[in-house]
VEXPA-287961 format. One record per residue: residue in three letters; x, y, z of N, C-alpha, C in turn. Coordinates in steps of 0.05 Angstrom, whole numbers, plus 5000, padded with zeros to 4 digits. Layout:
BEGIN
ALAXYZXYZXYZ...
***
This chain:
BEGIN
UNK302687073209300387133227300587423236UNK297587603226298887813243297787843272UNK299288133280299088113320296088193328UNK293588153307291188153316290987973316UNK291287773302291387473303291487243331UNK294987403329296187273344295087373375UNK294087603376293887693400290887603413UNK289687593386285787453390286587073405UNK288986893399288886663400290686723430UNK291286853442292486913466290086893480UNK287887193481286187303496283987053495UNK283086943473282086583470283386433492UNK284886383493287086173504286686193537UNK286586483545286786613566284286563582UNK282386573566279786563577278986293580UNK278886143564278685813565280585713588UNK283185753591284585693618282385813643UNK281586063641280286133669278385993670UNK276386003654274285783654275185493673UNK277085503656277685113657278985123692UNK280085343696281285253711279085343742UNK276685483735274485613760272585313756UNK272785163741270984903742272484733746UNK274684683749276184483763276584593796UNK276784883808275784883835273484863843UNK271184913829269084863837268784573846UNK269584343824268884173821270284003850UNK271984103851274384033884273084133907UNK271584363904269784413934267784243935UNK266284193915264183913917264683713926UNK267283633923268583303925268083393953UNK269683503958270483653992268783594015UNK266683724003263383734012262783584020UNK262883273995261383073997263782833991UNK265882794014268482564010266282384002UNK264282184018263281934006261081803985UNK261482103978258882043952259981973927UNK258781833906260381613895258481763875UNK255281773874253681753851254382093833UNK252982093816252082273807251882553828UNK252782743819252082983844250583163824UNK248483233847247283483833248183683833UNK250783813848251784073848253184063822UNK254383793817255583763792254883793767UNK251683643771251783763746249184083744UNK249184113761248384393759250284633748UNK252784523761255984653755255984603729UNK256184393712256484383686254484463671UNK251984533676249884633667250084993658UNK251485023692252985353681253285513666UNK256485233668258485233650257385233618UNK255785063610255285093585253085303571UNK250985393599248985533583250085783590UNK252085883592252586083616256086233609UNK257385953610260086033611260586093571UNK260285863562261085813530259386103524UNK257186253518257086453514258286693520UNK259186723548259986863557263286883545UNK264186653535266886613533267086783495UNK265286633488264686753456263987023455UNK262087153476261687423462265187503476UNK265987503504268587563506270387603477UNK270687383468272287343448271687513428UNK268787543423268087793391269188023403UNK267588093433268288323449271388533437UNK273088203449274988313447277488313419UNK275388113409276488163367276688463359UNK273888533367272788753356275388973375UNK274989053386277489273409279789243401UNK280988973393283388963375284189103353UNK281189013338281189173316280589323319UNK279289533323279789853331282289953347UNK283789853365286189903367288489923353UNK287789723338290489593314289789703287UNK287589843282286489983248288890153252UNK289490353269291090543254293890463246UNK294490253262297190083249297289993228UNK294089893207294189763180294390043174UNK293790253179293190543148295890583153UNK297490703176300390693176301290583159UNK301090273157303090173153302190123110UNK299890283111299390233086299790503068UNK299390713088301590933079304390883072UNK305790843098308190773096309390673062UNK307690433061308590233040308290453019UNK306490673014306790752987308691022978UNK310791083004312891293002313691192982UNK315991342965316691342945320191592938UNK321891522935323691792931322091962917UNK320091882900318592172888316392282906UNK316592192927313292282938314392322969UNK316792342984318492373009316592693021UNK315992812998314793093016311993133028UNK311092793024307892733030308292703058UNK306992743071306992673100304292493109UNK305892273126303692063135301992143146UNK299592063152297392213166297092203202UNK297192333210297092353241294992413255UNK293892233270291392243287291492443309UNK294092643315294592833330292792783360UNK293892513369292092473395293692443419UNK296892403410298692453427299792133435UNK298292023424298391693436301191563424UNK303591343420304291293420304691193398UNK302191113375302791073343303091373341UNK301991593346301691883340304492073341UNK305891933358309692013349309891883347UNK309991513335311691403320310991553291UNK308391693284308391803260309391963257UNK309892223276311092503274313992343268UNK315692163282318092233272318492033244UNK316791883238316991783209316692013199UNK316192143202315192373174317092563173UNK318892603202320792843209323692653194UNK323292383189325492253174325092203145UNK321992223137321792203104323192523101UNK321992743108322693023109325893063100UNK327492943121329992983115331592843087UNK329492583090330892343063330292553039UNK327192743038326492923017330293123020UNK329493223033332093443040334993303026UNK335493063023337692933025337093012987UNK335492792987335092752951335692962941UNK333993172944333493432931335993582927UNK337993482960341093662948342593412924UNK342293282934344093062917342693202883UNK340393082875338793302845340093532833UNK340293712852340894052853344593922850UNK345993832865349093832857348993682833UNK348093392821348493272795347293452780UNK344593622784344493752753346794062756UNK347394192775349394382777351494282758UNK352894102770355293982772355993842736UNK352193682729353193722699353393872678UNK351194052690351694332668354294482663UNK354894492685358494632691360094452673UNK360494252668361693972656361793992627UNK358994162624358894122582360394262579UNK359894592584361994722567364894692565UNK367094572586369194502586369394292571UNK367994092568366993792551366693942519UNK365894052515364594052491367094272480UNK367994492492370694532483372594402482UNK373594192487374994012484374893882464UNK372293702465371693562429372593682413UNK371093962418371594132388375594192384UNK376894312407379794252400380893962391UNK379793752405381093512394380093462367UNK377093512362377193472331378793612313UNK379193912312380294112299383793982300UNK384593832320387193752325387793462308UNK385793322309386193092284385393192252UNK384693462252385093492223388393662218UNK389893652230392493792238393793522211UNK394893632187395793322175398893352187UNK400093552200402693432216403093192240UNK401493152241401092942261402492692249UNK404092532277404592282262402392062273UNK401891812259400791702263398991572292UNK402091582310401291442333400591742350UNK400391982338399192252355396192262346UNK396292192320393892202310391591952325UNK392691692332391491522344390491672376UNK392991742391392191892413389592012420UNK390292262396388392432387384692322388UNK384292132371382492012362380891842397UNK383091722409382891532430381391842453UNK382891972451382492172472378892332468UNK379092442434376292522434374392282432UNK374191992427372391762434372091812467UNK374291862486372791872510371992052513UNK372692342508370892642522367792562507UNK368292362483365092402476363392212491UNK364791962508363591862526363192042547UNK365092152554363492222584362192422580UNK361392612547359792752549356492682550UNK355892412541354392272530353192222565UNK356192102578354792122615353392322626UNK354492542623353792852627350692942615UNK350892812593347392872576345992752599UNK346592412597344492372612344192362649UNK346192472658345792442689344592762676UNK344392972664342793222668339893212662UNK339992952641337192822637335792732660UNK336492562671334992482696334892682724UNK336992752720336893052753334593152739UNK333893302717332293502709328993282717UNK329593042703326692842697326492822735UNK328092802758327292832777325892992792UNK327193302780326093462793323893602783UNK322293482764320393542744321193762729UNK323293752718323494002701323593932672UNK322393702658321793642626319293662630UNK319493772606316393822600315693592582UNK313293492585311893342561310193452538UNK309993512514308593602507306393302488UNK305193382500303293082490301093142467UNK300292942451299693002428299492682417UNK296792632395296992442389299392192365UNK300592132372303991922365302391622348UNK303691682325303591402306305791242317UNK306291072337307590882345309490682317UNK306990742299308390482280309690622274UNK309690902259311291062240314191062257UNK314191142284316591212305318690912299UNK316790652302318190412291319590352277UNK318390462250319790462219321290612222UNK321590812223324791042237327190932245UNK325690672275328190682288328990442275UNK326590202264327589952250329190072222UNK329390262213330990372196334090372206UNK333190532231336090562246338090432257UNK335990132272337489892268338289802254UNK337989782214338889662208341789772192UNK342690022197344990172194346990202210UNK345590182235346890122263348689862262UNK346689652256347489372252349289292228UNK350389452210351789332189353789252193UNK356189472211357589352217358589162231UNK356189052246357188782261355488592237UNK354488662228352588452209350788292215UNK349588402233347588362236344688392225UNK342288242222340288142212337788252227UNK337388502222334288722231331988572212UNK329688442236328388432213324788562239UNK322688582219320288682231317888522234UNK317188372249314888172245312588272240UNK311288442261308488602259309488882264UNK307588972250307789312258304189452259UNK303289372269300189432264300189742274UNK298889922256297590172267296790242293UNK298290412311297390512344298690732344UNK296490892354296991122366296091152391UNK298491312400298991322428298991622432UNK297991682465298791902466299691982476UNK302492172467305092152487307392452478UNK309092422482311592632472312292472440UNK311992612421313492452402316292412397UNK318292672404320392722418322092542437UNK321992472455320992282484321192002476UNK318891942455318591672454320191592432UNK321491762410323391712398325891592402UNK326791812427328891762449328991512461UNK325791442467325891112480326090882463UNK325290932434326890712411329790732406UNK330991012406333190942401334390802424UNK334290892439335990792468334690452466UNK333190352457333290092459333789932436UNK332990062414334189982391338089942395UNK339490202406341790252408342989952425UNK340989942450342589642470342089342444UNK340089452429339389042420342089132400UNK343489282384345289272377348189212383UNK347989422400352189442420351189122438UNK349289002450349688812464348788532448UNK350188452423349688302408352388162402UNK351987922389354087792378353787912340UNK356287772346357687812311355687692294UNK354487802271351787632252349687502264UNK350787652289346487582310344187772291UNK341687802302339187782299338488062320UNK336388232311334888362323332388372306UNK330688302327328088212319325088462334UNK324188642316322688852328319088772317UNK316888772345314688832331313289032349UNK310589042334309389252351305389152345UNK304589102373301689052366300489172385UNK296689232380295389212399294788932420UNK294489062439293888822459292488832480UNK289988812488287588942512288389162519UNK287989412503288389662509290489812492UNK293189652500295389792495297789692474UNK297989862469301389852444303189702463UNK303489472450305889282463307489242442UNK311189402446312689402427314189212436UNK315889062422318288942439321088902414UNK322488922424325688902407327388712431UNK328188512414329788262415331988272402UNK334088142410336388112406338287812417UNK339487702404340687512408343687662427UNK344987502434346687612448347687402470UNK349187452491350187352512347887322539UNK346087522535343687522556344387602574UNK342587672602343087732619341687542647UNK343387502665342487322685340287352699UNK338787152710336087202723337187382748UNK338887332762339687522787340387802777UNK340487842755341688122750339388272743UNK337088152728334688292712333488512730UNK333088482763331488622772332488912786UNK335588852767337389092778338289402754UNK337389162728338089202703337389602694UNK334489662701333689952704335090142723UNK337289982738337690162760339990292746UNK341290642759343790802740345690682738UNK347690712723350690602722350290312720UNK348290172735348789822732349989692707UNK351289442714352489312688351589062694UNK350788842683350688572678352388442688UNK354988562672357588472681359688612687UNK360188602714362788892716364088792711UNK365088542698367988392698368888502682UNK366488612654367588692632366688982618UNK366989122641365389392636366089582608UNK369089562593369389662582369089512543UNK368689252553366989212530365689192506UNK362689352513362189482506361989802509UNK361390032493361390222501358790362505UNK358890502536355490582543355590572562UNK354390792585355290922605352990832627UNK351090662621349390452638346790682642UNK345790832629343791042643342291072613UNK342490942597340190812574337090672594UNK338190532603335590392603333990572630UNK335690632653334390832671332991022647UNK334491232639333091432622330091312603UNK330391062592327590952586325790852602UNK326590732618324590712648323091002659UNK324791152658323491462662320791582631UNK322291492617320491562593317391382598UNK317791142597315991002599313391042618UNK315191112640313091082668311191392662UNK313791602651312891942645309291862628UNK310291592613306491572594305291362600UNK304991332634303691122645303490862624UNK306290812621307390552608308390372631UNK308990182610311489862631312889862608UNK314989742624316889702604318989432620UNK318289152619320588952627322188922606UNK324688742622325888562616326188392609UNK326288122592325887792601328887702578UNK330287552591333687442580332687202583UNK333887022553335286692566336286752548UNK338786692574342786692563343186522535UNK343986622527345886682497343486572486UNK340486572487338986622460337786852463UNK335987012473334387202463334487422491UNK334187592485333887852508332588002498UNK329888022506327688242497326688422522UNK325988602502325288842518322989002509UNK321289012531318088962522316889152537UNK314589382520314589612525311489712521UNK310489812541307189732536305689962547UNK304290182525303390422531300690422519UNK298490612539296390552536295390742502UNK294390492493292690692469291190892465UNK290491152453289291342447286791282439UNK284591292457282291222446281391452425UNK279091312407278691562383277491852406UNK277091982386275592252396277492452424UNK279492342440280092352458283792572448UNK284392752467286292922454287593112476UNK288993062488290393262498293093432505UNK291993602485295093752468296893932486UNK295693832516297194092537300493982535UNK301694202555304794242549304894122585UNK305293862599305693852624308793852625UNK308693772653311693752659312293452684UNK312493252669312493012686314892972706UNK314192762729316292782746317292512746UNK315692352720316691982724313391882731UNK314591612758312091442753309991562766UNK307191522750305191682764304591552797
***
């Protein structure tokens, strides 16, 4: 119930007691008046006559009277509070709107806004140190690979140096792979990718990556196969949206059982290209799904090391998706199917625009 509501069945309540309770003294001075009269009284019912042609209107327009003043009191609390609801970490530098009347919603707004301000201030350093912090990271990273590779072609090595060797550059190439993408998303935060948009054969991008799955998949032996692939073009980064098959092609793979199944189609559907890639696997729990886009998250920390993959796949495609006013869910049941379902609006004919933007995520 809200407090117009609740506050209209008060000011109701309020008024019907006075009523009730100014016709029950009336009705006590009459008695008063007249201790031995038994019949019918005419003051009485003149009194109730009042009361009904008189009071019940009076009580009802009261009540619109004061519906109405509520609601004009209480409007600027629904736009508040319907601003409010649509802050966003991407949108912290918007400021709520202020009636500048000095009144008491009018600084509860100034200091909401003097606290989105700072949450902006907060983000923006946190952005600025992860993308600093990973750029500084490659070049020491990426000299490294290159010595440890150059070091396992060393044929003096004995075996268990050469394992070392091998164990050591598998991780610098993980955590370089972290480093790509936490500089991917600082940059996709702070709008610094550009999109270059342009009309995208969706199916063709398909056949690429359903190619790719099924080379990916050999060595666990697994079974790529394509149901539909119908013709859509989209208009998008072709670059970009490449990036967003592999990275999902890549999970229906690494998160699969031994001679499982990945299952890819691609159709129109009221409007839009709805792709989806399936995979058999272990699944993921209904409590975990709505966490699943978020960075670093795991399904299962019990067993983080696993598989290998640094949890910022599916964030990074969530960013892609939303960058081309797409969706993109989730839907798991455990140990049969985990699909991932991806839905971008179609390129109507005649329609084209080849500019170079620079997106900041969801519109």
């Amino acid at each position: 119930m809200t407090i117009r509501t609740r506050m209209a069945f008060w000011y109701s309540g309020a008024l019907l007691l006075s009523i009730l309770l100014i016709l029950i003294l009336a009705l006590d001075e009459l008695r008063e008046g007249k201790p031995g009269e038994k019949q019918a009284n005419p003051g009485l019912e003149e009194l109730v006559g009042i009361a009904i042609w008189v009071g019940v209107p009076a009580v009802l327009l009261s009540i619109g009277g004061g519906w109405w003043l509520m609601h004009k009191a209480l409007a600027p609390v629904a736009t508040l509070t319907e601003a409010a609801r649509r802050v966003t970490e991407t949108n912290l530098n918007q400021e709520l709107p202020r009636s500048r009347n000095g009144d008491e919603l009018d600084q509860l707004t100034e200091v909401l806004n003097d606290m989105t301000a700072r949450l902006h201030q907060s983000f923006t350093r946190i952005r600025e140190f992860t993308l600093h912090a990973s750029h500084e990271l490659k070049t020491p990273l990426t000299i490294l690979c290159g010595e440890t590779e150059t070091e396992l072609h060393d044929e003096s090595l004995t075996p268990l140096e050469r394992e070392r060797s091998a164990n050591r550059l598998e991780e610098l190439r993980r955590l370089a792979r972290i480093v790509d993408g936490l500089t991917f998303l600082a940059k996709a935060d702070s709008g610094l990718i550009p999109l270059s948009l342009g009309p995208v054969h969706l199916d063709e991008l398909l056949r690429d990556s359903f190619a790719d799955a099924q080379m990916l998949g050999q060595a666990s032996g697994l079974t790529v196969k394509m149901t539909t692939c119908e013709a859509t073009v989209v208009q998008g980064d072709a670059h970009r949206l490449r990036q967003l098959l592999l990275n999902l092609v890549d999970n229906a793979v690494k998160y699969n059982q031994p001679r499982g199944s990945v299952v890819m189609s691609l159709q129109r559907k009221n409007g839009t290209a709805e792709l989806s890639i399936a995979n058999t696997g272990p699944g993921i729990a209904p409590e975990a799904l709505p966490h699943v886009f978020e960075r670093f998250y795991r399904a299962d920390p019990a067993h983080p090391h696993e598989v290998e993959g640094c949890g910022l796949g599916l964030s990074i495609a969530k960013w892609i998706t939303s960058a081309h006013k797409g969706t993109i869910q989730l839907d798991s049941i455990p140990e049969t199917f985990t699909t991932a379902t991806v839905r971008l609006p179609l390129l109507l004919e005649g329609t084209f625009a080849g500019d170079r933007v620079s997106s900041t995520g969801p519109p």
